[in-house]
C-alpha positions in Angstrom: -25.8 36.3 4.5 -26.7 37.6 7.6 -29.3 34.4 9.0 -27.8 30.8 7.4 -31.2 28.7 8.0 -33.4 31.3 6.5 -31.1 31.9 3.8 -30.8 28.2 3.1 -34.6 27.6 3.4 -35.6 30.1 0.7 -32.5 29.9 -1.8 -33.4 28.5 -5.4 -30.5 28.2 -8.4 -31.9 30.4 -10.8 -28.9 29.3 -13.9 -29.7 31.1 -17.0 -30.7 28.9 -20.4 -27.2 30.6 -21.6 -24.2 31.6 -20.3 -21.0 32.7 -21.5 -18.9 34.3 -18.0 -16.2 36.0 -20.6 -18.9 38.1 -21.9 -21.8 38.1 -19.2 -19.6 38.8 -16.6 -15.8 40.0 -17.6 -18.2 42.6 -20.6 -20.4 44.0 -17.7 -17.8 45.0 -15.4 -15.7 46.5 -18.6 -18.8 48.8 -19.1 -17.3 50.6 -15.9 -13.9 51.9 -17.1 -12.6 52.8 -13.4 -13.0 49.4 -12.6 -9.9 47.4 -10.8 -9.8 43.6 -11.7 -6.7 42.9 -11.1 -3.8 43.4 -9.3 -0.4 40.9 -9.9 3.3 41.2 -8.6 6.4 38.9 -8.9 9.3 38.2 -6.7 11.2 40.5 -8.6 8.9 43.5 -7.5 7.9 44.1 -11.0 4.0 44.9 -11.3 1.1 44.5 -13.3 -2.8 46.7 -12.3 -5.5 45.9 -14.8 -9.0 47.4 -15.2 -11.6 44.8 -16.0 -12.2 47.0 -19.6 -8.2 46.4 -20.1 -8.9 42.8 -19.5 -11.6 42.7 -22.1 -9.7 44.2 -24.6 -7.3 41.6 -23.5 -9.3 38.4 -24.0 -10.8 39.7 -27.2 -7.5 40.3 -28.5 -6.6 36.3 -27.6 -9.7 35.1 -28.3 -9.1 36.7 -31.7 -6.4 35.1 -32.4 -6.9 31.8 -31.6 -9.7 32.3 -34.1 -8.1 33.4 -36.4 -5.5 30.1 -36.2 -8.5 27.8 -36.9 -9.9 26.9 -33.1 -13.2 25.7 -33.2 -16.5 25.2 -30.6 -15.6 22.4 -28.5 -11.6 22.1 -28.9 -9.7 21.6 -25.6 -6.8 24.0 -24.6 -4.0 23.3 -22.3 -3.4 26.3 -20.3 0.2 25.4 -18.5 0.8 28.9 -17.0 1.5 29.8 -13.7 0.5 32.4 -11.8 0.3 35.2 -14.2 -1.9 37.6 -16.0 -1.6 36.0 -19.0 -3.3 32.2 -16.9 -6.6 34.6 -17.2 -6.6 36.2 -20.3 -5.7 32.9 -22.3 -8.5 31.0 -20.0 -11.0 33.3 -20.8 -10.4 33.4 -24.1 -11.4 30.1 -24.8 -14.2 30.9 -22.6 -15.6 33.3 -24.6 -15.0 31.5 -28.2 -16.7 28.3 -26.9 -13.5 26.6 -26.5 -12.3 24.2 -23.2 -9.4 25.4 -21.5 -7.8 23.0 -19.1 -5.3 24.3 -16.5 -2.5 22.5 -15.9 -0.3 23.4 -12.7 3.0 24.6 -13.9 4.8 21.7 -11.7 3.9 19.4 -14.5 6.5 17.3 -16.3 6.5 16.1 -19.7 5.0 12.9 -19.4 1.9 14.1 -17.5 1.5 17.3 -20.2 1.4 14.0 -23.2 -1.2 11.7 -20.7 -3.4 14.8 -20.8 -2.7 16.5 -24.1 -3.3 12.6 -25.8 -6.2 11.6 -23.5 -8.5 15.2 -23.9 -7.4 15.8 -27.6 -6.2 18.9 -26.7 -5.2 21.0 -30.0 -3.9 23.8 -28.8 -1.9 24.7 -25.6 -0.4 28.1 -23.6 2.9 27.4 -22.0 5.8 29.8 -21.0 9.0 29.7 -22.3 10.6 26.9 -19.7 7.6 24.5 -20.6 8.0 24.7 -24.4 10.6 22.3 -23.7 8.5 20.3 -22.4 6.4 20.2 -24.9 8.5 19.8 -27.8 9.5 16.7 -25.4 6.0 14.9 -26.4 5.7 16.8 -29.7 5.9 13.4 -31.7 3.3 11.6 -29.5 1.0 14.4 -29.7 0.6 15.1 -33.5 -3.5 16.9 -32.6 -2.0 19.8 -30.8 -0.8 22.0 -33.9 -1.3 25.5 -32.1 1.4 26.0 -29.7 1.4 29.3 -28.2 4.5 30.7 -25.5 3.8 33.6 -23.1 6.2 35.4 -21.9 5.0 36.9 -18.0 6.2 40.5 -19.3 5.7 40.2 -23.2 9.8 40.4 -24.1 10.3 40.0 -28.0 13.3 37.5 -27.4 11.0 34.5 -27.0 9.0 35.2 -30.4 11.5 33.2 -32.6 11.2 29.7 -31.1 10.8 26.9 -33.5 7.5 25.5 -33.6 6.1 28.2 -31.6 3.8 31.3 -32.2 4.3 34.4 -30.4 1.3 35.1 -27.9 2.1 38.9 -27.7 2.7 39.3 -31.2 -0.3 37.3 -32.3 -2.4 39.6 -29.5 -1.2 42.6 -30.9 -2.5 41.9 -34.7 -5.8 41.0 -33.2 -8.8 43.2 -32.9 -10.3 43.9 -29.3 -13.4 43.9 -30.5 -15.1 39.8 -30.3 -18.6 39.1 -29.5 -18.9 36.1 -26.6 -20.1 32.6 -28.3 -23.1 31.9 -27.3 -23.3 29.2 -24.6 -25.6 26.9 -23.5 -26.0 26.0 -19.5 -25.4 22.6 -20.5 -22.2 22.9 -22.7 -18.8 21.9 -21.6 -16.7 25.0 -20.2 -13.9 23.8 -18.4 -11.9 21.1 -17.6 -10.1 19.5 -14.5 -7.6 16.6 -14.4 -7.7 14.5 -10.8 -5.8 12.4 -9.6 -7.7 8.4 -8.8 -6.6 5.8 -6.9 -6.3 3.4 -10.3 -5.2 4.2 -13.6 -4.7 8.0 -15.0 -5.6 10.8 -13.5 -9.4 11.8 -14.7 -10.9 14.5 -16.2 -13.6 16.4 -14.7 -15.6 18.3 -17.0 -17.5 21.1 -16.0 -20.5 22.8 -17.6 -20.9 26.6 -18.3 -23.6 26.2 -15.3 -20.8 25.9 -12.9 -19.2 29.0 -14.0 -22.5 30.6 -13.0 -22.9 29.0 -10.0 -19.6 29.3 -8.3 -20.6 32.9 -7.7 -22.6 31.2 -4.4 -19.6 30.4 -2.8 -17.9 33.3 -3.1 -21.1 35.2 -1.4 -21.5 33.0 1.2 -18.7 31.5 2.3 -15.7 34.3 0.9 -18.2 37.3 1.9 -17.2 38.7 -1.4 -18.8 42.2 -1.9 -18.3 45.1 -4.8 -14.9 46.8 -4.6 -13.4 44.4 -2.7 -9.6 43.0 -2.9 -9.6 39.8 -2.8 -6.0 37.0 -2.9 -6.4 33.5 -3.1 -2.7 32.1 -3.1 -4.3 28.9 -4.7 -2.0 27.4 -8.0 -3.5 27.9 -11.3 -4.1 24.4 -12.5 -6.5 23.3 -9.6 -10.4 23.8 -9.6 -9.9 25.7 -6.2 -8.1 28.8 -7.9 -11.0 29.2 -10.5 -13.8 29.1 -7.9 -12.4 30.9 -5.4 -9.9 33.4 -7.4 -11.7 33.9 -10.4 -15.3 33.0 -11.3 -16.8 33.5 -8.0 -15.2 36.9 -6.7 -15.5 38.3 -10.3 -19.0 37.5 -10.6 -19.3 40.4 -7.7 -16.8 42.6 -9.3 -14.3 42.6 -6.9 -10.5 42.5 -7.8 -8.0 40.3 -7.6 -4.3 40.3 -6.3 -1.7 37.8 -7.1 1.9 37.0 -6.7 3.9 34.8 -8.7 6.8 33.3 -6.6 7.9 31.1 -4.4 5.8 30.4 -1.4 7.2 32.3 2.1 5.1 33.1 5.1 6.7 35.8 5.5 6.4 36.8 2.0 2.4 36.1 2.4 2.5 38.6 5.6 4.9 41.3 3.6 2.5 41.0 0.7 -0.9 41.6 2.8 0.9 44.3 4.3 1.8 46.1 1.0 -1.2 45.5 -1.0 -3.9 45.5 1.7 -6.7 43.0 0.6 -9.7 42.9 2.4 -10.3 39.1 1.9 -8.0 36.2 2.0 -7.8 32.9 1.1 -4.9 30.1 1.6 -4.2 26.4 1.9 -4.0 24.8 5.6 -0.3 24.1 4.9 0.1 27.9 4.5 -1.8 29.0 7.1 0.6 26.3 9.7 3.3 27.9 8.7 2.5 31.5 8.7 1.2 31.6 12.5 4.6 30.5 13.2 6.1 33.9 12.2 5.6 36.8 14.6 2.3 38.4 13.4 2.6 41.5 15.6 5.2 42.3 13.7 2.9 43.3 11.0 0.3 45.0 9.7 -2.8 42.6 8.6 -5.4 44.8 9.4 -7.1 45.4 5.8 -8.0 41.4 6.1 -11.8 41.7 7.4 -12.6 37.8 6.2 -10.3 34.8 5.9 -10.8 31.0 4.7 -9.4 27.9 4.3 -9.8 24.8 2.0 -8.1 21.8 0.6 -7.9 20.3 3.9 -9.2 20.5 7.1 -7.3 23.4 9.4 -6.3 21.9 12.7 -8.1 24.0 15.8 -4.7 25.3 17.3 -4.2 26.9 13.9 -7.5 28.5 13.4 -6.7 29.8 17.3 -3.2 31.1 17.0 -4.2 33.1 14.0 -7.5 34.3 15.5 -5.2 35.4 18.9 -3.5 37.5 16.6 -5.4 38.5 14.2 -8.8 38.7 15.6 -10.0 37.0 12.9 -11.3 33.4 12.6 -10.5 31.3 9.8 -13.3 29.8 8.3 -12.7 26.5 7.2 -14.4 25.0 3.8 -14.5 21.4 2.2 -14.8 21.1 -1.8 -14.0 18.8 -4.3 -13.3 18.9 -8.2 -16.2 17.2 -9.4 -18.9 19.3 -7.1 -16.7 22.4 -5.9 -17.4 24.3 -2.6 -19.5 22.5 -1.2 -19.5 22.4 2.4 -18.4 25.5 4.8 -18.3 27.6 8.0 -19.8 31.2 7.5 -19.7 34.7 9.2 -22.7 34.3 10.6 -22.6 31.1 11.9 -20.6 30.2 15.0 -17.5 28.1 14.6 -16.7 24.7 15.5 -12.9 23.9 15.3 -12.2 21.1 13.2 -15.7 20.8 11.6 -16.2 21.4 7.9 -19.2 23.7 8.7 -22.7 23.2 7.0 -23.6 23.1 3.3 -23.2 25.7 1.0 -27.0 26.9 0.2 -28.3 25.1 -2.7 -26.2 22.3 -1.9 -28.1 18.9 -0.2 -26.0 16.6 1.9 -25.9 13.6 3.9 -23.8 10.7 5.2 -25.1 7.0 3.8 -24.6 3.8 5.1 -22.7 0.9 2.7 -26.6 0.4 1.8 -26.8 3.7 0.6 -29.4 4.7 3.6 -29.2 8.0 5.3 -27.0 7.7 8.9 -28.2 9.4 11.7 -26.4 12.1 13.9 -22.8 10.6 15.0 -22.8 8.0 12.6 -19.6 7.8 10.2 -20.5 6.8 6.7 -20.2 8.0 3.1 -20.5 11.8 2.4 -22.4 12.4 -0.7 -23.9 15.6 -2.7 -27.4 15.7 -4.3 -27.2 15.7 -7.5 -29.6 17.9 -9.0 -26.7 21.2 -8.3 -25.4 22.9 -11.2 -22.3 22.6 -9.6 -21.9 19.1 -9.8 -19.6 18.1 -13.1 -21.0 16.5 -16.7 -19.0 13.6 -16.0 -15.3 12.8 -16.9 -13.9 13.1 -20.5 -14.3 10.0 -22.5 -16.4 8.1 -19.8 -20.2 9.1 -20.4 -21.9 7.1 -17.7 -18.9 7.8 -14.7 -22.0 10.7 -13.4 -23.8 7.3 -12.9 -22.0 5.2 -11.3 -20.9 7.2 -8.9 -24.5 7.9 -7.8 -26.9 6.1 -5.0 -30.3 7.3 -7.1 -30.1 11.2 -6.3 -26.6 11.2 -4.8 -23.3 12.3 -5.9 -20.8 9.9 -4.1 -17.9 12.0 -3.0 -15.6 9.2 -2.2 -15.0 10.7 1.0 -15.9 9.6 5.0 -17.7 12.1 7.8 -20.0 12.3 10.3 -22.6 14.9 11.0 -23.6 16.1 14.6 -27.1 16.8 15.3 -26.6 21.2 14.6 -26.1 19.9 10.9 -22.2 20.9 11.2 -20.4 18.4 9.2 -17.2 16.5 10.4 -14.6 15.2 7.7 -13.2 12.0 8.8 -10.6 11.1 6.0 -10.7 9.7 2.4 -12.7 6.7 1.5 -10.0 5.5 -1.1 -6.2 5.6 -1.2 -5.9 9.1 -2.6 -3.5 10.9 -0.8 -3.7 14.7 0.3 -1.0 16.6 1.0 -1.0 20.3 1.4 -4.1 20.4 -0.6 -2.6 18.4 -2.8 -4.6 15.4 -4.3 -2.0 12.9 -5.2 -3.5 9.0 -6.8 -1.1 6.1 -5.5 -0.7 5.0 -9.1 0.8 7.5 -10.0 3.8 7.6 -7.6 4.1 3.7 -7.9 4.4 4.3 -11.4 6.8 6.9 -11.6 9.0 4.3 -9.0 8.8 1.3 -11.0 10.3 2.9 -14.3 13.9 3.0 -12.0 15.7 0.1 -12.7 16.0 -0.8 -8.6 12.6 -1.0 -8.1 10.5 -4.1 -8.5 7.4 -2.5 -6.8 6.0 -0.4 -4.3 2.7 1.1 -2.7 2.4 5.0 -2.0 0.3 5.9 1.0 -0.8 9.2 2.8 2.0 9.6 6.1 0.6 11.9 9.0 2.5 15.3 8.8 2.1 18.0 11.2 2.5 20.6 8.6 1.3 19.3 5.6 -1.6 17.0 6.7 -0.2 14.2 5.2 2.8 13.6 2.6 3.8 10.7 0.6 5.6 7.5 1.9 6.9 4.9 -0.6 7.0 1.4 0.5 9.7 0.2 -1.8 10.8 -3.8 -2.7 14.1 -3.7 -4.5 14.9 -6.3 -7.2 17.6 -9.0 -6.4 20.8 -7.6 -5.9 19.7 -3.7 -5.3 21.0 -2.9 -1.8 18.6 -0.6 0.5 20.2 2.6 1.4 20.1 6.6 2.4 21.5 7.3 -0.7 19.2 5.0 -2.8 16.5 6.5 -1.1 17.5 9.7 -2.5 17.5 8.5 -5.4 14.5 7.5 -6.0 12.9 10.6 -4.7 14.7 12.3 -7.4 13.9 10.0 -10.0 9.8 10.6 -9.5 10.5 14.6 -9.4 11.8 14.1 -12.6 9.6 11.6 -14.4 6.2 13.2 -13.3 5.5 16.2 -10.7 7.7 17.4 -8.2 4.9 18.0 -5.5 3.9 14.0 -5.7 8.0 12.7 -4.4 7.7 10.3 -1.5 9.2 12.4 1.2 9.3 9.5 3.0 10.8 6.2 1.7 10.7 2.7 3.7 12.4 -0.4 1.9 10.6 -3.1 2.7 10.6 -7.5 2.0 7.3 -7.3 0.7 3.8 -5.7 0.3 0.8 -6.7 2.1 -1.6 -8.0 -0.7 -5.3 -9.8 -0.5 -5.3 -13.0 -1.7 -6.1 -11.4 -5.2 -3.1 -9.7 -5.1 -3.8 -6.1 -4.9 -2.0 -4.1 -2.4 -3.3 -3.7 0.6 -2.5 0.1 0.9 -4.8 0.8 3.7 -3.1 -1.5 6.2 0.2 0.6 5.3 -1.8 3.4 5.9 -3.1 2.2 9.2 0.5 1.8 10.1 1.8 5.6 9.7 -1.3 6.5 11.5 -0.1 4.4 14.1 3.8 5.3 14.2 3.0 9.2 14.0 1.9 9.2 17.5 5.3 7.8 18.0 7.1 10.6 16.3 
């Protein structure tokens, strides 16, 4: 995209009456046996390369099987892998029988695995061999989800014999790898997402096989995603962010992939670019803070022509250290599960630190007043999507009209507060609920306040976003103890512990304040955002 305005003028989505990415996209690039598609190493050192006609095979051979065990159009599949070849293959496979995979992020703990196995109707899940435990955990409460299949990351036989389990490798290798794709219509369900609210359960986003078409935009425009390129996202497999920008958008240009499964290190990030030498790269804010704290000249980054940012916005000083030594910019983009990529700063556009950049082509924006009128330049308000994008979700799971109500007439609302100067470069401003995000991270206050309140100390709370230099913002508990608890380091501890174990570890309260009481309107509902008002205040204190 060499001119943004002309580009932008003249672009028309052109989705196709059916799609199928498994076998319109994954089947193409097979016909090319030289093909790279992917390229995955763990912390061990241990490797993995696979042509895009190996990965075929690979997905036929799954999608095969889960055929064969009785899955049908339509049923939902929890994918709880992590960041292994095996997250693709299985995701795919449902893809291409008509099925509806739902990633899970391998942090999840039992009792989020039953609220989203339960809610979706899930029938049939993949999980390694540390999450069949927690699985057979919710077994009982989740009679519907019959087909339990564990993946081992390097196919060892020792894992074939659990009870209650089927073999993934063994199950593969009695399949044929021969499967024609399911034919799919633009409209039908493809994939779904689980997000985190501000009330209730987390919700699920379901996307349409329209989006899996369409997310090859973003990876043109704002990735620069060409032919033959080697492209790492370091994104975790159960958000929306690693299938756009890891998966259905740079495989729709038939570039590879690399990926490492391991704990994160920025120095680790640096050694790996090193090693593998990708041409493009993509990582989270939080990364990218910590990694321009290492010595960069100590290394040899120079295979990276094009790198981005999402999940948050990048703070300027960031974007400058890295581009001091680098020579590269970062190009910072906003998206959001129900609508994607949506908003972003291109190649051939120049920067504006701090700024989420201008809409992705085919996308319509605009910031609305509490009226739902359009604001003028400067002007913070609501930031909505148009609508009519094949990007944009079906709705959530279970809830038919959520698409409406979440629309002023031809808007998508995102939920989220900017600004737009008068160059059309869009300025985020913060979350219009109490969702908090942390190192990309969306984390719903409910949840946390719920996860307190089943410790026997607790009589309530209120979770809130915290200013944090590195992570944008983390999670602060206001706590009120029940008669008789006593406030303390060690109980604070405590309870920190307590929600790692009772729902995700990345949604602790790193920070815990014991407090009299909450601030509540004369209704009674917590008043989070005068909590929030007063972190924002005491970080400057800090």
């Amino acid at each position: 995209m060499a001119d943004y305005e002309r580009y932008r003028r003249e672009f028309r989505w052109a989705v196709p009456e059916h799609f199928n990415f498994a076998g319109d996209v994954v089947d193409r690039w097979a016909r090319d046996p030289s093909r790279l598609a992917l390229i995955w190493e763990d912390a061990g050192g241990d490797q993995v390369r696979l042509r895009f006609s190996e990965l075929a095979a690979a997905i036929n051979r799954c999608g095969n099987a889960l055929l064969g065990l009785g899955l049908a159009r339509g049923d939902r599949v929890i994918v709880h892998l992590p960041r292994i070849p095996q997250w693709f293959i299985a995701t795919l496979a449902c893809v291409k029988v008509g099925a509806i995979p739902i990633p899970t992020t391998e942090m999840m703990q039992a009792s989020d695995l039953k609220f989203r196995a339960r809610h979706s109707g899930a029938t049939c899940v993949f999980t390694t061999p540390e999450g069949t435990e927690r699985f057979d955990e919710i077994a009982d409460s989740c009679p519907e989800l019959t087909r339990r299949l564990v993946v081992d990351v390097l196919g060892r036989p020792e894992y074939e014999r659990r009870p209650g389990w089927l073999s993934y490798q063994r199950l593969c290798e009695q399949a044929s790898p021969a499967l024609e794709a399911a034919v799919v219509g633009a409209e039908d369900p493809a994939i779904m997402y689980y997000t985190s609210g501000t009330t209730g359960q987390p919700k699920a986003v379901v996307h349409a096989s329209r989006a899996l078409y369409a997310w090859r935009q973003a990876a043109f425009c704002w990735l620069d995603i060409k032919p033959g390129d080697l492209h790492w996202c370091t994104a975790d497999t159960g958000w929306s962010k690693f299938g756009t920008s890891m998966v259905f958008g740079p495989w729709s240009w038939g570039a590879a992939l690399l990926m490492y499964h391991g704990p994160f290190d920025p120095e680790q990030r640096l050694h790996f670019i090193q090693k593998h030498r990708p041409s493009t790269f993509c990582a989270a804010p939080t990364e990218f803070r910590l990694i321009v704290q290492c010595n960069l000249d100590a290394w040899d980054l120079s295979s990276v022509r094009h790198s981005v940012s999402a999940g948050e916005p990048l703070n300027p000083e960031v974007i400058e250290r890295w581009r001091r030594s680098t020579g590269l910019e970062v190009y910072d983009g906003y998206g959001l599960t129900e609508a994607l990529m949506a908003c972003h700063n291109y190649r051939c556009l120049p920067i504006r630190p701090g700024s989420m950049g201008k809409p992705l082509p085919g996308y319509e924006m605009a910031v609305l007043d509490e009226e739902g009128r359009e604001l003028g330049p400067n002007q913070e308000g609501d930031l909505v999507i148009g609508s009519d994008n094949p990007c944009l979700m079906i709705g959530n799971w279970g809830d038919s009209g959520a698409l409406e109500r979440s629309n002023h007439t031809r808007w998508f609302v995102t939920g989220d507060r900017a600004w737009v100067d008068s160059d059309g470069y869009y300025w985020f401003v913060g979350r219009g609920d109490d969702v908090i995000l942390s190192a990309g991270y969306r984390i719903g206050p409910f949840e946390v306040e719920s996860a307190l309140a089943s410790h026997p100390a607790v009589a309530e709370s209120a979770a809130v976003g915290s200013p944090d230099p590195i992570r944008g913002e983390v999670v602060k508990a206001f706590v009120v103890l029940l008669p008789g608890q006593q406030a303390s380091p060690r109980l604070a501890a405590e309870l920190q512990e307590h929600v790692k174990r009772v729902t995700a570890p990345y949604k602790y309260p790193r920070r815990v304040e014991f407090v009299d009481e909450l601030p509540k309107t004369i209704t009674g509902k917590i008043r989070r955002r005068e909590l929030k008002l007063r972190e924002q205040r005491a970080s400057t204190t800090r």
